[in-house]
C-alpha positions in Angstrom: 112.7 84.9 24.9 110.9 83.1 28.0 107.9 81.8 27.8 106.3 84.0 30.4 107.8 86.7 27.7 106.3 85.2 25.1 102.8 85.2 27.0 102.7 88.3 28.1 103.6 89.9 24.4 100.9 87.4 23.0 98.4 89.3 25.8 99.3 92.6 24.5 98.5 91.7 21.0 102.2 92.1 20.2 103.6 89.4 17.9 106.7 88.2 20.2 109.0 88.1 16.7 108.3 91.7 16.0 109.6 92.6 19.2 112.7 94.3 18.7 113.0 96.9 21.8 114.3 96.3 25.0 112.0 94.0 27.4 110.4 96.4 30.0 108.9 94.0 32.9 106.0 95.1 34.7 103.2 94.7 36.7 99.9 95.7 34.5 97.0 97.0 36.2 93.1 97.6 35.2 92.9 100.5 33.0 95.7 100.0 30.8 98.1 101.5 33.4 101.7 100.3 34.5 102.5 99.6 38.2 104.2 103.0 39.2 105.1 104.6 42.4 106.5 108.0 41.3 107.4 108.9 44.7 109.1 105.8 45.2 111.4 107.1 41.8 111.7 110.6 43.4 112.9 109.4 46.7 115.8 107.2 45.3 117.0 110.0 43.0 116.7 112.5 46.0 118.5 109.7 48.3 121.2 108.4 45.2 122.1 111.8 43.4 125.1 112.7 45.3 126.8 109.1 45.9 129.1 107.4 43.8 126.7 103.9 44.3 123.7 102.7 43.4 121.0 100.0 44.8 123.3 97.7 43.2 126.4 98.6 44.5 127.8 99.7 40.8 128.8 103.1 39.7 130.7 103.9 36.5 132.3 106.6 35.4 134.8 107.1 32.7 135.3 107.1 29.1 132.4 105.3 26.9 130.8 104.5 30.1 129.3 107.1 32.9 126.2 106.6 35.3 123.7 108.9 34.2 121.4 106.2 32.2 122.2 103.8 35.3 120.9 106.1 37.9 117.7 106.7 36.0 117.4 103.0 35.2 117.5 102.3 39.0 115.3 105.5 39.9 112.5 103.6 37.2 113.1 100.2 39.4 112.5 102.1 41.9 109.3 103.1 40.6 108.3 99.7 39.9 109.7 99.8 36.1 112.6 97.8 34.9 114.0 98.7 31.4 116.9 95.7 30.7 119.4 96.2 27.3 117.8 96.1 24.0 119.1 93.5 21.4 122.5 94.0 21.0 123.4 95.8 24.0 124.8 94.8 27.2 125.0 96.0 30.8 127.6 95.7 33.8 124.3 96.5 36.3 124.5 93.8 38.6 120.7 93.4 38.6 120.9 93.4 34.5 119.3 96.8 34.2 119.9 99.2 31.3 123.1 101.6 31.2 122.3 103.1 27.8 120.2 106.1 26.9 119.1 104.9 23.7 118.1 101.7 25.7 116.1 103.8 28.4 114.4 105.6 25.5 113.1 102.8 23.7 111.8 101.1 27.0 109.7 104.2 27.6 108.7 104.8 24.3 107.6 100.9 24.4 105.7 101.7 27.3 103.4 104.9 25.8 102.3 102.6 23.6 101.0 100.1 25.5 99.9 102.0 28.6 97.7 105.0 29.1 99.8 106.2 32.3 103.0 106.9 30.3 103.2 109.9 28.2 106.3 111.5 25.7 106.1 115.5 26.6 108.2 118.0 25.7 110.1 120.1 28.0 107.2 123.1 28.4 105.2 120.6 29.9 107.7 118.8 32.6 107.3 118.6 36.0 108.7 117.0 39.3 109.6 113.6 38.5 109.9 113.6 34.9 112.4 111.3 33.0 114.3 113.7 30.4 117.2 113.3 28.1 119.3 115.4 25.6 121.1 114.9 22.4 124.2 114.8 20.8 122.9 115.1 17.6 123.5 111.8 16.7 121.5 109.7 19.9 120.9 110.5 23.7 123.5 111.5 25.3 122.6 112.4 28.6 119.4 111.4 31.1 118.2 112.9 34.5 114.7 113.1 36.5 113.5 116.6 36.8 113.3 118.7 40.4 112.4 121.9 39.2 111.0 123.0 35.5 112.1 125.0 33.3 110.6 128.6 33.2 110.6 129.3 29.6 109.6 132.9 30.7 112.6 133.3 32.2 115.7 131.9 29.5 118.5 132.4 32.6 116.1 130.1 35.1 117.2 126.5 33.6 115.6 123.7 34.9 117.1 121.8 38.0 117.8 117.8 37.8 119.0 115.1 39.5 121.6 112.7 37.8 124.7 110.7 38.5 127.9 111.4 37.0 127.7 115.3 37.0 125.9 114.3 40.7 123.5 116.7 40.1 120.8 117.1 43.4 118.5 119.6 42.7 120.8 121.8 41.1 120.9 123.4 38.1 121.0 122.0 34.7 122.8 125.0 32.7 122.3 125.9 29.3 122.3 122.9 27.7 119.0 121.4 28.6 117.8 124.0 25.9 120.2 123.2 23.7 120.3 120.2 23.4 117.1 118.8 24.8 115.2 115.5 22.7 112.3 114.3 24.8 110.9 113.8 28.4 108.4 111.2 29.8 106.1 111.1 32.6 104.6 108.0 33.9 101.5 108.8 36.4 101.2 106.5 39.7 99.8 103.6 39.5 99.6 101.2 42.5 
């Protein structure tokens, strides 16, 4: 671990040896708050959703390894937020950012404990520019940034994403975002 790393762990009042999830760099502000710019994260999913690229000129898709995690990864760096592998996983991003949902998930969860700006919801409570993921029973399987919520008035009105891989832009998510939903998060702006 670097020493800046090591610092900035030691300022959080996080033992750097206990630290076992991925390293999340950021830009802390007063207030207990991450440097965010939601709209910054909408804007590259709106703009990214239906290439076959990313800000880093990678884009994978096929078996063991598809894009969905690595879109949302660069909409978060986007945002001012960049989740890197945890321990024991790798990445092909050419800027080293993560390509795994289990990766993305423990970033995030990192991150709602140590900043007041960054929430886990469930899907009743998700709104434009939420970071969601579903399951395959075993780990995440699948990520994508909200459009449109779910109306759980209305079980045939599923919610509407963007994501990579199924290029997904504003379109529906189908069925299984009830099925097989885990967890959501929101991080508020910050700049």
């Amino acid at each position: 671990m670097a020493r800046l790393e090591t610092e900035y762990l030691k300022q959080m009042g996080i033992d750097p040896r206990d630290y076992k999830q991925p390293m999340t760099v950021i830009v802390p502000l007063s207030g207990r708050k991450v440097k965010f710019d939601n709209w910054k994260a909408i804007t590259y999913a709106k703009d990214y959703c239906n290439r076959k690229t990313n800000a880093c000129g990678a884009y994978y898709d096929k078996p063991g390894k598809t894009d969905c995690a690595h879109f949302i990864a660069h909409c978060l760096s986007a945002g001012g937020i960049d989740i890197k592998p945890g321990d024991g996983s790798t990445t092909d991003c050419p800027t080293g950012l993560a390509m795994r949902n289990t990766d993305l998930v423990a970033g995030l969860r990192a991150l709602t404990t140590a900043y007041n700006n960054v929430q886990e919801l469930g899907i009743a409570d998700a709104i434009i520019g939420d970071i969601g993921f579903l399951n395959n029973l075993i780990r995440p399987s699948h990520s994508f940034m909200i459009c449109e919520p779910v109306d759980l008035r209305d079980p045939l009105k599923p919610a509407k994403v963007w994501s990579h891989t199924a290029a997904r832009c504003c379109d529906d998510m189908g069925a299984e975002i009830r099925q097989w939903f885990a967890t959501m998060f929101r991080i508020t702006d910050a700049v």
